[in-house]
C-alpha positions as CSV (number, residue, x, y, z in Angstrom):
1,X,-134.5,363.1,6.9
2,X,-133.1,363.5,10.3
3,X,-129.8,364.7,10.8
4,X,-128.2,361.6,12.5
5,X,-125.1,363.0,14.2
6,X,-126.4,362.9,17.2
7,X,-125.9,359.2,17.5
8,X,-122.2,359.3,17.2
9,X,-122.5,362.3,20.1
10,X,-123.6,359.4,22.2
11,X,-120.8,357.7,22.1
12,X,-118.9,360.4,23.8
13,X,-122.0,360.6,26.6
14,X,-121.4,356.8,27.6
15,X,-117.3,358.2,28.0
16,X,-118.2,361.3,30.2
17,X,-120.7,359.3,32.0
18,X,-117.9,357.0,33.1
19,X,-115.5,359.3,33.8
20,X,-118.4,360.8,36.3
21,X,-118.4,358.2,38.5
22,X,-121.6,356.6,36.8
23,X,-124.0,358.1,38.7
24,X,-127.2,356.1,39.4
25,X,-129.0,359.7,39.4
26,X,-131.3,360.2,36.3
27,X,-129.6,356.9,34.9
28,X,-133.2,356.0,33.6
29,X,-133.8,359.0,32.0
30,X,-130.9,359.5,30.8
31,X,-130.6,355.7,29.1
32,X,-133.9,356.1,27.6
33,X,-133.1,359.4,26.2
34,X,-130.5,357.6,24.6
35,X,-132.5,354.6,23.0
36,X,-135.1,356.8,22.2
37,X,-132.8,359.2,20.2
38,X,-130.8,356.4,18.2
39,X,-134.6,354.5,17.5
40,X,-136.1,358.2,16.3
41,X,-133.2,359.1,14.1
42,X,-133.1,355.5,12.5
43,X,-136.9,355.1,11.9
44,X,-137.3,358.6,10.1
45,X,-136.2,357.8,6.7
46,X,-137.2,360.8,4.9
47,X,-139.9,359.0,2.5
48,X,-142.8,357.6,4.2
49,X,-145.0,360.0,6.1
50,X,-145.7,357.8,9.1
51,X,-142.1,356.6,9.4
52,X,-141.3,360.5,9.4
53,X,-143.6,361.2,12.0
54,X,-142.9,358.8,14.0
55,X,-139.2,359.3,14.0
56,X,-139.8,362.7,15.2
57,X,-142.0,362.2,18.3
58,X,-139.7,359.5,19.0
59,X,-136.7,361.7,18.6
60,X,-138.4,364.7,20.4
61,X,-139.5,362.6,23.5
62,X,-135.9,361.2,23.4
63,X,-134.7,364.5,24.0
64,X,-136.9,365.5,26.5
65,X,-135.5,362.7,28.5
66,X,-132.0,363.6,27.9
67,X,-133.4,366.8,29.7
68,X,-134.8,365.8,32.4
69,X,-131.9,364.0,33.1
70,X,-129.5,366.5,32.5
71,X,-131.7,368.7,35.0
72,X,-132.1,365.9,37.8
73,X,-128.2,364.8,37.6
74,X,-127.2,368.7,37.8
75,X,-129.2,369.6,40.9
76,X,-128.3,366.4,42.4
77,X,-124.6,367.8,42.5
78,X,-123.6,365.4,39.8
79,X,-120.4,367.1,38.3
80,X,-121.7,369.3,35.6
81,X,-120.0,368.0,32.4
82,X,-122.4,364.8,32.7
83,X,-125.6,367.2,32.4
84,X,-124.1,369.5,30.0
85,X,-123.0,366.8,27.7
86,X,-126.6,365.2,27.8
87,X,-128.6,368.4,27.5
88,X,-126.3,368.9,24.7
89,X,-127.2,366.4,22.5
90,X,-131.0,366.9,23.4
91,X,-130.5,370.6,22.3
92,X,-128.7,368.8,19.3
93,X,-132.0,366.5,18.5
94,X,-134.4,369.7,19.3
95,X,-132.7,371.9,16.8
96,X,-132.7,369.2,13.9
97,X,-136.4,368.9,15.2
98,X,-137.6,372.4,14.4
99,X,-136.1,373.0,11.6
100,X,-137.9,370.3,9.7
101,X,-141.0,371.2,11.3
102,X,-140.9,374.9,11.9
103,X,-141.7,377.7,8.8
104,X,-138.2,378.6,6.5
105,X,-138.9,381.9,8.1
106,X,-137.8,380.4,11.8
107,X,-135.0,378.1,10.3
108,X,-132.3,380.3,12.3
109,X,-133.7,379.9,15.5
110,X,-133.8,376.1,14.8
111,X,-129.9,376.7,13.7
112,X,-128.8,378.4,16.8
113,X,-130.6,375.2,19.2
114,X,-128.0,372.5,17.2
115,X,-125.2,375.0,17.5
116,X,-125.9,375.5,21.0
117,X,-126.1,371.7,21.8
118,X,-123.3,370.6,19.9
119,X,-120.9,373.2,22.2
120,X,-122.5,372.1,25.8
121,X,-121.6,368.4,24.3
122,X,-118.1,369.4,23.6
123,X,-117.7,371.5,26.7
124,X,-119.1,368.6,28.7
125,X,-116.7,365.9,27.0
126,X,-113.9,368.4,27.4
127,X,-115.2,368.4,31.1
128,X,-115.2,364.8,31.7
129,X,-111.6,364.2,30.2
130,X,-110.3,367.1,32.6
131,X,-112.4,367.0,36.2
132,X,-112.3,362.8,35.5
133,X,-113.6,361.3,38.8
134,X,-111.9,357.9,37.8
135,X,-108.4,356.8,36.5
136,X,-108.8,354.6,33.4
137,X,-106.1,352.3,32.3
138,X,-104.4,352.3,29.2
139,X,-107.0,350.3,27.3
140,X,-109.4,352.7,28.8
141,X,-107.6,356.2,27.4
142,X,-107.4,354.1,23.9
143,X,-111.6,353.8,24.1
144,X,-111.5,356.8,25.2
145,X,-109.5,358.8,22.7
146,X,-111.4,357.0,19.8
147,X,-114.7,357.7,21.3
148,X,-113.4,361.4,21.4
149,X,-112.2,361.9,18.2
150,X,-115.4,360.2,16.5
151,X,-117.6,362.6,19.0
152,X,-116.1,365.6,18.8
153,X,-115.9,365.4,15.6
154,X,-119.3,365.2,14.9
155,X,-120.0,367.6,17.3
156,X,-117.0,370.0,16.0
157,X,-118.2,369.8,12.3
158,X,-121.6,370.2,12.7
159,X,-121.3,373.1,14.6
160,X,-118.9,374.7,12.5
161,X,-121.9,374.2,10.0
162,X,-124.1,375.7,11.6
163,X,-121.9,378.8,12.4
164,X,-122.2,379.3,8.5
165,X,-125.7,378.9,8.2
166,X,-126.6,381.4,10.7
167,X,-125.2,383.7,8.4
168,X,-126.2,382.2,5.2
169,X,-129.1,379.7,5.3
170,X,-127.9,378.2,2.4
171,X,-124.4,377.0,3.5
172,X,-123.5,373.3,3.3
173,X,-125.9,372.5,0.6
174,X,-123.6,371.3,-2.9
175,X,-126.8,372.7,-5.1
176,X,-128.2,376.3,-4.7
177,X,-130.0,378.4,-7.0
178,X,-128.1,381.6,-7.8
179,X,-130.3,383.8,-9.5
180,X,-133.3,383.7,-11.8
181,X,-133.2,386.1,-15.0
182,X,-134.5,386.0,-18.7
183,X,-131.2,384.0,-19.2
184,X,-132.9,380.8,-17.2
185,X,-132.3,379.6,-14.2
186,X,-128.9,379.7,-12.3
187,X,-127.6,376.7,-10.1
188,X,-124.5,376.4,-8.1
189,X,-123.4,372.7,-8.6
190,X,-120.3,370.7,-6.9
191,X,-119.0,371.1,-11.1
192,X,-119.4,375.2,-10.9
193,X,-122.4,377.4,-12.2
194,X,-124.8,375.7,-14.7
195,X,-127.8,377.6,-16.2
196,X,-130.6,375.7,-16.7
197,X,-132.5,377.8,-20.1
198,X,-136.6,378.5,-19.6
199,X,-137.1,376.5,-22.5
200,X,-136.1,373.2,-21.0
201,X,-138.1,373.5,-17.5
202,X,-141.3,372.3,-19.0
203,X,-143.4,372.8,-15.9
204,X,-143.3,372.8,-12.1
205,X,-145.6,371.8,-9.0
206,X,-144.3,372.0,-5.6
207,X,-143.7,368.2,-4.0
208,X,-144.6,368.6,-0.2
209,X,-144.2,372.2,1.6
210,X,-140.2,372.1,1.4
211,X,-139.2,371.1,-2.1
212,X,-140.1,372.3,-5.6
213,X,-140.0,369.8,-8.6
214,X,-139.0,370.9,-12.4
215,X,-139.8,369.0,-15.0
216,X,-136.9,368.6,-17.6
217,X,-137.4,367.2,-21.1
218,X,-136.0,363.4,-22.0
219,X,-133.3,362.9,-23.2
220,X,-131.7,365.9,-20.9
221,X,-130.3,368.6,-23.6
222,X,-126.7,367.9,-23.7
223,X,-125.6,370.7,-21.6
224,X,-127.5,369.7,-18.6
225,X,-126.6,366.1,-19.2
226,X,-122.9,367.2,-18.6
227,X,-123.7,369.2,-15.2
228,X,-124.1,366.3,-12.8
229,X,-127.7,367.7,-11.9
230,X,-129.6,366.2,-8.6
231,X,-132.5,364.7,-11.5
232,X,-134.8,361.9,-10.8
233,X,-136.6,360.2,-13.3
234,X,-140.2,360.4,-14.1
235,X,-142.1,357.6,-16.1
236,X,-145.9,356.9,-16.7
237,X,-147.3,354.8,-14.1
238,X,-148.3,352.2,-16.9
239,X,-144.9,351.9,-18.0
240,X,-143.1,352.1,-14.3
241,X,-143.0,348.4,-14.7
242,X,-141.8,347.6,-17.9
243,X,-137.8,347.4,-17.2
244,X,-137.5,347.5,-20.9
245,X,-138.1,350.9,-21.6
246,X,-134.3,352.3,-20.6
247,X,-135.3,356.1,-21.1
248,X,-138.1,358.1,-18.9
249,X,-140.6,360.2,-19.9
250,X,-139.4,362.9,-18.3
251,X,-136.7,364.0,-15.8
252,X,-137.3,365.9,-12.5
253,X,-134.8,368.6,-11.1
254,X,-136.5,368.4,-6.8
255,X,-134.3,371.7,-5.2
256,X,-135.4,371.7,-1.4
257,X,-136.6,375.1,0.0
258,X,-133.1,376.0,1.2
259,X,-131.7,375.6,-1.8
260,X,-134.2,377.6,-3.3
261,X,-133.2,380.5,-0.9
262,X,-136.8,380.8,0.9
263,X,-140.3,379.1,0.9
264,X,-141.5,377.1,-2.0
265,X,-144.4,379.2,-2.5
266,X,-142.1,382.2,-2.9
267,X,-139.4,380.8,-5.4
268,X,-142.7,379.1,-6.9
269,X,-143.7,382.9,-7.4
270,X,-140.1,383.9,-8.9
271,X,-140.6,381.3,-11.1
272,X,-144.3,381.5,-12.3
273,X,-143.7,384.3,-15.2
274,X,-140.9,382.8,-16.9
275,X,-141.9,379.1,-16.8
276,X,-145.5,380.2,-17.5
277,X,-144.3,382.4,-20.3
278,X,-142.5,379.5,-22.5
């Protein structure tokens, strides 16, 4: 699913807009970048496949728009924060873009785009506020200030993020596998380390090219009950509708490819010998 910050970044656009003089130059552009961004981000809701992709060419031409307006408004002598703040959050949009599209081995570059767009947001904000083209009233630094915090916020956090995850690519994620030895397999959790023993992953298969699924006997052995594991359920399809049954078949432990630590065919490899050995 789409990282949806970028939303709340546009709340601080509409401000520096104002504070430009709302400029009729790359308006358009720059209002369909918008609409196009908020509609992409919503509609992609990390399940269905045609929902996905359609959030994401809706979200990319979104911020291609934002671009192009960014470019129009700043050779059209717009003051710059306007541009900057609008090219940031298409930057923003791009970055989340490529890295749910591009290989594990390019996530960084993907990193480094959101980084970049989150800054030229909150230097173009920053901008707006101090070269201000208009006054505003009382009521208008109130709507402002609110609009700031919530933005820059946004803007602030996620870049701090992403700051850690060019150095680590696992940063920000509350599970992470830690190592993999004879002694099973060790997670991080938001409880502390958990080891999850090679007799109780009962097989694997990778779901889509990102995550990996292992299968976890039911009931969950008593240990692993207690470690507040991301599990899901798994139940025969002719007994998926019987809401009597209380206890699944099966549970499922889904770890994404950065939680893994690299590409699910390589952590699938890791793996292999000592789930294939039970």
């Amino acid at each position: 699913m789409l990282n949806r910050h970028a939303i709340v970044l546009n709340l601080g656009l509409g401000v520096t807009f104002v504070l430009a003089g709302a400029p009729e130059v790359g308006l358009s552009w720059m209002g369909l970048g918008i609409l196009l961004s908020v509609v992409g981000l919503l509609l992609d809701d990390g399940l269905g496949p045609w929902r996905v992709a359609a959030g994401h060419l809706v979200s990319l031409y979104g911020a291609v728009m934002l671009a192009l307006a960014a470019a129009r408004q700043l050779f059209s002598g717009v003051p710059w924060s306007l541009p900057a703040a609008g090219l940031g959050i298409g930057l923003a949009l791009l970055g989340v873009l490529l890295e749910m599209r591009l290989a594990y081995a390019r996530l960084r570059v993907a990193v480094a785009v959101q980084a970049l767009g989150d800054a030229l947001f909150a230097a173009g904000f920053a901008g707006g506020v101090l070269g201000r083209e208009l006054a505003p009233s009382l009521v208008g630094w109130v709507g402002i200030g609110l609009a700031g915090v919530i933005s820059l916020y946004a803007a602030g956090a996620n870049f701090l993020l992403q700051l850690a995850r060019l150095r680590d690519a696992g940063a920000g994620w509350r599970y992470r596998v830690l190592g993999v030895g004879e002694g099973g397999l060790s997670l991080r959790t938001p409880g502390g380390p958990v080891v999850v023993q090679w007799a109780h992953i009962q097989g694997m298969r990778s779901l889509g090219a990102r995550q990996l699924l292992l299968v976890l006997p039911s009931p969950l052995p008593e240990e692993l009950a207690r470690a507040d594991l991301p599990v899901e359920e798994l139940r025969e399809s002719d007994r998926a509708q019987q809401p009597e049954v209380s206890a699944p078949d099966r549970y499922a432990l889904v770890l994404h490819e950065q939680e893994l630590g690299g590409p699910v065919p390589e952590a699938e490899a890791r793996l292999r010998p000592f789930v294939g050995a039970r």
